[in-house]
N, C-alpha and C positions, 0 to 999 in steps of 0.2 A: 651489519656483519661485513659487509663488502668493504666499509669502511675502515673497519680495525684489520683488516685482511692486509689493504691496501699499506699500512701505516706497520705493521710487523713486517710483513715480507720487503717494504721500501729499507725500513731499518737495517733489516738480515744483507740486505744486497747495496749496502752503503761499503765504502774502502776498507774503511779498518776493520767492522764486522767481519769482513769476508776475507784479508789477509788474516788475523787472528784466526778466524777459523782453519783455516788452509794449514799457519804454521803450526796450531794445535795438531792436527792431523797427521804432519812431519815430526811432533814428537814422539806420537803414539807412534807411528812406526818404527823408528830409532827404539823406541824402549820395550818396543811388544815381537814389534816381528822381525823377522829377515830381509826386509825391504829396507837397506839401510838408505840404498843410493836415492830411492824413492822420497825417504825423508827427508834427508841431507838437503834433495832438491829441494822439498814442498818450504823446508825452515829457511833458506837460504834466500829463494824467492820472493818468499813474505817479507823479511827483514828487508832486503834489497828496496824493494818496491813501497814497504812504509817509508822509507829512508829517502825518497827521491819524491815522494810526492809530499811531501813535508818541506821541500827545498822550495825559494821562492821563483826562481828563471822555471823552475817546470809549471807549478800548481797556477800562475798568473799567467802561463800561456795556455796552459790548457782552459782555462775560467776565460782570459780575457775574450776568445771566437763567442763566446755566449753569452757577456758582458755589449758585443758588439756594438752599433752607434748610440748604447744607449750608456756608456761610459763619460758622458758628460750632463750636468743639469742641464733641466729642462728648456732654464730660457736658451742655451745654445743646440738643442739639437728641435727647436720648432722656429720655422721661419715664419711665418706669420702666427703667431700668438694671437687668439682671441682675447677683445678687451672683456666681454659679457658671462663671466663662468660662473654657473649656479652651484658647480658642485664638483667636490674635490673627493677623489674614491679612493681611502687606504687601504690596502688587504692586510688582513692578517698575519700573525709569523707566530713565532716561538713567544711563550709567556707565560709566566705562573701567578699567582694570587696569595700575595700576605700582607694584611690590613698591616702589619706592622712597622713594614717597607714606608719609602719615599714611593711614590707611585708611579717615577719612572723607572722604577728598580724590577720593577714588577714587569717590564718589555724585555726579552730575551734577544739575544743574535740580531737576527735581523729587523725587527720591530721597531727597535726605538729609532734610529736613520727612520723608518717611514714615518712614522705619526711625527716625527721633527719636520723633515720635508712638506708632511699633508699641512700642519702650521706653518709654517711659511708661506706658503704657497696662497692658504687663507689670507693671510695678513696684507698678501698680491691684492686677493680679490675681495676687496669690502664686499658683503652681502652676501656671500655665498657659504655653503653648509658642508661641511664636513663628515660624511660616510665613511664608517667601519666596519667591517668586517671579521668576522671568525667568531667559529662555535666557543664551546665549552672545554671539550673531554671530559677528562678528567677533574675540572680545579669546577672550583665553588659557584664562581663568576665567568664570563666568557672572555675570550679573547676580544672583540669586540666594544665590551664594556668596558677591560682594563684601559683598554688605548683611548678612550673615551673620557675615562680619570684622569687620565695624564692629560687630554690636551686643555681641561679641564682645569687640571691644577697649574695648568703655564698660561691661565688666563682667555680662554676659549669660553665662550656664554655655551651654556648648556642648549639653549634652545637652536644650539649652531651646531649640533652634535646629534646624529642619529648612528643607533646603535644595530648593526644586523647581526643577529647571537645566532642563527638558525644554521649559517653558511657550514659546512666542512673541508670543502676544496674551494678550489678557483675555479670550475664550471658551477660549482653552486653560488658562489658567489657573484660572476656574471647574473643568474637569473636571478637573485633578490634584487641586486643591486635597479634591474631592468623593471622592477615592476614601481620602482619611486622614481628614476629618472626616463625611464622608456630611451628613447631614441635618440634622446639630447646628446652634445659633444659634453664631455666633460672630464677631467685631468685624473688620470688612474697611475696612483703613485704605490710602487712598492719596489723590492729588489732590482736593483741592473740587470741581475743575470738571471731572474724571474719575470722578466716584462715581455721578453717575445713570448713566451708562452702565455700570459695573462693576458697580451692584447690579442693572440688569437683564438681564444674562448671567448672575449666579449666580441668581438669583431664577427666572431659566427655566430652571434646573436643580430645580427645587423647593427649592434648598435656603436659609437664614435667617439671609442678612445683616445683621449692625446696624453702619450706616452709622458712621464714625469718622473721620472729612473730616480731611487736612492738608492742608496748606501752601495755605492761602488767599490770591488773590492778587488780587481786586478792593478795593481800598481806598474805605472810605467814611469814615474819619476826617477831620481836617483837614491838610491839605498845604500848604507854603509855596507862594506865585503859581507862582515860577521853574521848579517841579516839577511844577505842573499843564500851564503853557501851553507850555512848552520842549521839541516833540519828542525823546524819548529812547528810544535800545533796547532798555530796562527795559521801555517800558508797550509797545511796539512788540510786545514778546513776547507779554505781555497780551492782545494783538488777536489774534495768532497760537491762544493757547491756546484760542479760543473761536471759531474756524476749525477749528482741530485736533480738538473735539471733534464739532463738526456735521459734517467727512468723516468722521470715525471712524462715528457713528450711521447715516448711510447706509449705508458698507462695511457696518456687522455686520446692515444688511437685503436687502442685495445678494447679499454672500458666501455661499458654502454651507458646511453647517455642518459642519466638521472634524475631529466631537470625537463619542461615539459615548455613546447614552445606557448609564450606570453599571450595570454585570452583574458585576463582579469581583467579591470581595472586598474588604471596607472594610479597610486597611491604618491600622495604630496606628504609635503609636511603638516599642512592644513586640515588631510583629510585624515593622518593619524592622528593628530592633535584630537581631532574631534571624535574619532574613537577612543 
Protein backbone atom coordinates (compact mmCIF):
# COMPACT_ATOMS: atom_id res chain seq x y z
CA UNK A 1 0.00 0.00 0.00
CA UNK A 2 2.63 2.38 1.06
CA UNK A 3 4.17 1.57 -2.10
CA UNK A 4 1.40 2.43 -4.62
CA UNK A 5 1.00 5.48 -2.30
CA UNK A 6 4.47 6.46 -2.77
CA UNK A 7 4.28 5.94 -6.89
CA UNK A 8 0.71 7.93 -7.37
CA UNK A 9 1.39 10.93 -5.09
CA UNK A 10 5.53 10.94 -6.75
CA UNK A 11 3.41 11.03 -10.09
CA UNK A 12 0.83 13.87 -9.04
CA UNK A 13 3.81 15.99 -7.59
CA UNK A 14 6.06 15.52 -10.92
CA UNK A 15 6.31 19.11 -13.28
CA UNK A 16 3.83 18.77 -15.76
CA UNK A 17 1.16 16.93 -13.60
CA UNK A 18 1.23 19.77 -11.41
CA UNK A 19 1.53 22.75 -13.88
CA UNK A 20 -1.47 21.03 -15.85
CA UNK A 21 -3.20 20.85 -12.87
CA UNK A 22 -2.67 24.47 -11.74
CA UNK A 23 -3.51 25.78 -15.41
CA UNK A 24 -6.67 23.46 -15.32
CA UNK A 25 -7.55 25.40 -12.25
CA UNK A 26 -6.94 29.03 -14.04
CA UNK A 27 -9.54 27.87 -16.61
CA UNK A 28 -12.12 26.87 -14.40
CA UNK A 29 -11.89 30.14 -12.91
CA UNK A 30 -11.84 32.26 -16.10
CA UNK A 31 -15.06 30.24 -17.20
CA UNK A 32 -16.83 29.66 -13.64
CA UNK A 33 -16.08 32.47 -11.46
CA UNK A 34 -15.25 36.05 -10.97
CA UNK A 35 -11.61 35.46 -10.17
CA UNK A 36 -10.63 36.40 -13.58
CA UNK A 37 -7.15 38.03 -12.40
CA UNK A 38 -6.71 34.75 -10.30
CA UNK A 39 -6.92 32.68 -13.46
CA UNK A 40 -5.25 34.77 -15.96
CA UNK A 41 -2.43 34.33 -13.21
CA UNK A 42 -2.67 30.45 -12.45
CA UNK A 43 -2.82 29.80 -16.84
CA UNK A 44 -0.27 32.26 -17.56
CA UNK A 45 2.19 30.69 -14.82
CA UNK A 46 1.72 27.25 -16.12
CA UNK A 47 2.26 28.05 -19.62
CA UNK A 48 5.39 30.29 -18.64
CA UNK A 49 6.95 27.64 -16.52
CA UNK A 50 6.14 24.52 -18.90
CA UNK A 51 7.72 26.64 -21.47
CA UNK A 52 11.26 27.37 -19.75
CA UNK A 53 11.66 24.11 -18.32
CA UNK A 54 11.42 22.55 -21.54
CA UNK A 55 14.40 24.90 -22.71
CA UNK A 56 17.89 23.13 -22.63
CA UNK A 57 20.36 26.14 -20.70
CA UNK A 58 17.59 25.72 -17.78
CA UNK A 59 16.55 21.93 -17.56
CA UNK A 60 20.58 20.80 -17.79
CA UNK A 61 21.42 23.32 -15.19
CA UNK A 62 19.04 22.57 -12.98
CA UNK A 63 19.81 18.25 -13.64
CA UNK A 64 23.39 18.93 -13.99
CA UNK A 65 23.96 19.93 -9.56
CA UNK A 66 22.53 16.30 -9.37
CA UNK A 67 24.27 14.69 -12.17
CA UNK A 68 27.39 16.04 -10.14
CA UNK A 69 30.92 14.09 -10.35
CA UNK A 70 29.09 11.44 -11.47
CA UNK A 71 28.76 12.95 -15.14
CA UNK A 72 31.68 11.13 -16.40
CA UNK A 73 32.27 7.10 -16.90
CA UNK A 74 33.24 5.32 -14.51
CA UNK A 75 36.89 4.57 -15.52
CA UNK A 76 37.39 8.58 -15.08
CA UNK A 77 35.80 9.38 -11.98
CA UNK A 78 37.54 6.22 -9.85
CA UNK A 79 41.28 6.60 -9.37
CA UNK A 80 42.27 3.51 -8.39
CA UNK A 81 40.01 0.95 -9.97
CA UNK A 82 39.97 -2.44 -8.43
CA UNK A 83 41.42 -5.25 -10.70
CA UNK A 84 39.36 -8.27 -8.61
CA UNK A 85 35.26 -7.45 -9.23
CA UNK A 86 32.80 -10.24 -8.48
CA UNK A 87 30.03 -8.27 -9.12
CA UNK A 88 28.38 -5.68 -11.24
CA UNK A 89 24.95 -4.23 -9.44
CA UNK A 90 22.20 -2.68 -12.21
CA UNK A 91 19.01 -1.12 -10.64
CA UNK A 92 16.21 -1.17 -12.15
CA UNK A 93 14.31 1.80 -14.17
CA UNK A 94 11.35 2.21 -16.41
CA UNK A 95 10.13 -1.20 -18.50
CA UNK A 96 7.32 -2.97 -19.98
CA UNK A 97 7.05 -6.63 -21.22
CA UNK A 98 6.00 -7.82 -24.86
CA UNK A 99 7.26 -11.11 -26.03
CA UNK A 100 6.76 -9.65 -29.31
CA UNK A 101 9.48 -6.84 -29.11
CA UNK A 102 13.36 -7.15 -29.68
CA UNK A 103 14.03 -7.39 -26.08
CA UNK A 104 15.94 -4.27 -25.73
CA UNK A 105 12.86 -2.63 -26.66
CA UNK A 106 11.28 -3.79 -23.85
CA UNK A 107 13.96 -1.31 -21.31
CA UNK A 108 12.24 2.18 -21.09
CA UNK A 109 13.97 5.77 -20.26
CA UNK A 110 16.57 5.02 -18.24
CA UNK A 111 17.11 1.22 -18.30
CA UNK A 112 18.66 0.47 -21.36
CA UNK A 113 22.00 3.09 -20.78
CA UNK A 114 22.20 0.92 -17.49
CA UNK A 115 22.13 -2.85 -18.47
CA UNK A 116 24.44 -1.52 -21.69
CA UNK A 117 26.94 0.07 -19.02
CA UNK A 118 26.34 -3.26 -16.47
CA UNK A 119 27.73 -5.14 -19.95
CA UNK A 120 30.46 -3.47 -20.62
CA UNK A 121 31.58 -3.18 -17.54
CA UNK A 122 31.18 -7.22 -17.45
CA UNK A 123 33.14 -7.55 -20.41
CA UNK A 124 36.01 -5.25 -18.07
CA UNK A 125 35.65 -7.88 -15.67
CA UNK A 126 36.01 -11.70 -16.93
CA UNK A 127 34.46 -13.74 -14.04
CA UNK A 128 32.29 -11.73 -12.51
CA UNK A 129 28.31 -11.71 -12.46
CA UNK A 130 25.87 -9.39 -13.26
CA UNK A 131 22.96 -8.33 -10.68
CA UNK A 132 19.52 -6.99 -11.52
CA UNK A 133 17.35 -5.42 -9.97
CA UNK A 134 13.50 -4.43 -9.91
CA UNK A 135 10.01 -5.87 -9.08
CA UNK A 136 7.18 -6.60 -11.26
CA UNK A 137 4.17 -4.08 -10.89
CA UNK A 138 2.21 -4.15 -13.04
CA UNK A 139 3.62 -6.27 -16.22
CA UNK A 140 3.78 -10.09 -16.46
CA UNK A 141 7.54 -10.55 -15.87
CA UNK A 142 9.80 -8.26 -13.71
CA UNK A 143 11.90 -5.57 -14.34
CA UNK A 144 14.73 -7.39 -13.24
CA UNK A 145 14.07 -10.46 -15.52
CA UNK A 146 13.54 -8.21 -18.63
CA UNK A 147 17.13 -6.52 -18.13
CA UNK A 148 18.30 -10.08 -17.67
CA UNK A 149 16.87 -10.90 -21.38
CA UNK A 150 18.43 -8.39 -22.76
CA UNK A 151 21.93 -8.87 -21.39
CA UNK A 152 21.15 -12.27 -22.38
CA UNK A 153 20.25 -11.57 -25.80
CA UNK A 154 23.63 -9.45 -26.44
CA UNK A 155 25.48 -12.64 -25.48
CA UNK A 156 25.86 -12.69 -21.44
CA UNK A 157 25.75 -16.68 -20.19
CA UNK A 158 22.80 -16.87 -18.24
CA UNK A 159 24.57 -18.49 -15.43
CA UNK A 160 26.32 -14.75 -15.14
CA UNK A 161 22.98 -13.22 -14.59
CA UNK A 162 21.12 -13.16 -11.35
CA UNK A 163 17.85 -11.91 -11.24
CA UNK A 164 16.25 -9.85 -7.88
CA UNK A 165 12.29 -9.66 -8.91
CA UNK A 166 11.38 -8.85 -5.06
CA UNK A 167 13.09 -5.19 -4.94
CA UNK A 168 10.45 -2.04 -5.31
CA UNK A 169 12.69 0.86 -4.47
CA UNK A 170 16.44 1.34 -4.07
CA UNK A 171 16.35 0.83 -0.13
CA UNK A 172 14.86 -2.48 -1.11
CA UNK A 173 17.17 -3.12 -3.33
CA UNK A 174 20.38 -2.32 -1.20
CA UNK A 175 19.06 -5.08 1.28
CA UNK A 176 18.60 -7.93 -1.41
CA UNK A 177 21.36 -7.03 -3.17
CA UNK A 178 23.31 -7.37 0.61
CA UNK A 179 22.25 -10.55 1.43
CA UNK A 180 24.23 -12.39 -2.05
CA UNK A 181 27.08 -9.98 -1.93
CA UNK A 182 27.35 -8.82 1.94
CA UNK A 183 30.09 -6.39 2.40
CA UNK A 184 32.16 -6.93 -0.64
CA UNK A 185 33.13 -3.78 -2.98
CA UNK A 186 31.34 -3.98 -5.97
CA UNK A 187 30.31 -1.58 -9.16
CA UNK A 188 26.62 -0.08 -8.66
CA UNK A 189 25.75 1.20 -12.04
CA UNK A 190 22.58 3.05 -12.75
CA UNK A 191 21.52 6.82 -13.58
CA UNK A 192 24.03 9.77 -13.15
CA UNK A 193 21.47 11.76 -11.59
CA UNK A 194 20.24 8.57 -9.43
CA UNK A 195 23.64 7.55 -8.05
CA UNK A 196 24.18 9.95 -5.02
CA UNK A 197 21.11 8.71 -3.77
CA UNK A 198 21.63 4.97 -4.54
CA UNK A 199 25.08 5.03 -3.11
CA UNK A 200 23.64 6.44 -0.06
CA UNK A 201 21.07 3.67 0.71
CA UNK A 202 23.72 1.06 0.01
CA UNK A 203 26.54 2.94 1.95
CA UNK A 204 24.03 2.93 5.07
CA UNK A 205 24.01 -0.63 4.76
CA UNK A 206 27.66 -0.47 5.46
CA UNK A 207 28.31 -2.02 2.62
CA UNK A 208 30.99 -0.57 -0.68
CA UNK A 209 29.68 0.78 -3.55
CA UNK A 210 31.95 2.01 -6.49
CA UNK A 211 29.83 4.48 -8.23
CA UNK A 212 29.55 3.43 -12.18
CA UNK A 213 27.22 6.43 -13.34
CA UNK A 214 25.19 5.78 -16.80
CA UNK A 215 23.11 7.30 -18.91
CA UNK A 216 24.23 10.96 -18.38
CA UNK A 217 21.82 13.41 -19.43
CA UNK A 218 22.94 16.99 -18.65
CA UNK A 219 24.63 18.15 -21.78
CA UNK A 220 27.63 20.55 -21.67
CA UNK A 221 28.98 20.11 -25.16
CA UNK A 222 27.92 22.32 -27.88
CA UNK A 223 24.36 22.31 -29.24
CA UNK A 224 22.94 23.89 -32.47
CA UNK A 225 20.85 27.52 -31.41
CA UNK A 226 17.42 25.62 -32.49
CA UNK A 227 18.17 22.89 -29.78
CA UNK A 228 19.07 25.07 -27.10
CA UNK A 229 16.33 27.83 -27.31
CA UNK A 230 13.21 25.61 -28.79
CA UNK A 231 11.24 24.13 -25.90
CA UNK A 232 11.33 20.42 -26.20
CA UNK A 233 10.08 17.26 -24.21
CA UNK A 234 13.59 15.96 -24.54
CA UNK A 235 15.07 18.57 -22.11
CA UNK A 236 11.50 18.94 -20.46
CA UNK A 237 12.30 15.54 -19.20
CA UNK A 238 15.67 16.83 -17.98
CA UNK A 239 13.86 19.33 -15.51
CA UNK A 240 11.69 16.33 -14.50
CA UNK A 241 14.76 14.13 -13.80
CA UNK A 242 16.11 16.60 -11.16
CA UNK A 243 12.59 17.18 -9.50
CA UNK A 244 12.40 13.40 -9.46
CA UNK A 245 15.51 13.10 -7.60
CA UNK A 246 14.98 15.76 -4.87
CA UNK A 247 11.29 14.05 -4.01
CA UNK A 248 12.98 10.88 -4.00
CA UNK A 249 15.76 12.27 -1.25
CA UNK A 250 13.10 13.63 1.03
CA UNK A 251 10.87 10.38 0.72
CA UNK A 252 13.93 8.17 1.71
CA UNK A 253 14.04 10.80 5.02
CA UNK A 254 10.51 10.72 5.70
CA UNK A 255 9.82 7.09 4.92
CA UNK A 256 10.30 4.45 7.40
CA UNK A 257 12.65 2.04 6.92
CA UNK A 258 11.24 -1.42 5.26
CA UNK A 259 14.04 -3.43 4.96
CA UNK A 260 15.52 -5.07 8.29
CA UNK A 261 19.09 -4.99 9.24
CA UNK A 262 21.16 -8.38 7.54
CA UNK A 263 21.10 -11.50 10.09
CA UNK A 264 20.46 -14.37 7.42
CA UNK A 265 22.91 -15.97 5.78
CA UNK A 266 24.94 -14.43 2.99
CA UNK A 267 23.49 -16.25 -0.07
CA UNK A 268 26.09 -17.05 -3.33
CA UNK A 269 25.52 -18.14 -6.55
CA UNK A 270 26.45 -21.67 -5.43
CA UNK A 271 24.24 -21.68 -2.69
CA UNK A 272 21.03 -20.71 -4.87
CA UNK A 273 22.13 -22.99 -7.40
CA UNK A 274 21.76 -25.42 -4.94
CA UNK A 275 18.45 -24.53 -3.89
Amino acid sequence: MLFLLKKYLGALLMPLPLLLILGFIGILLLWFTRWQKVGKTCVTFSFIVIALLGLQPISDRLLSPVEGQFDKRYELITTNPPENIHYIVVLGGGFTYNPDWSPSSNLLNNSLPRVTEGIRLYLKHPGSKLIFTGGKASSAISSAEVAAMVAQSLGVPAEDTIALTEPKDTQEEAFEVEKIIGKEPFLLVTSANHLPRAVTMFTARGMEPIPAPANQLAIKSSLNPWEKYIPSAYYFSHSERAWYELIGSIWFYLKPDNTQPLEAPILTPETIEAE
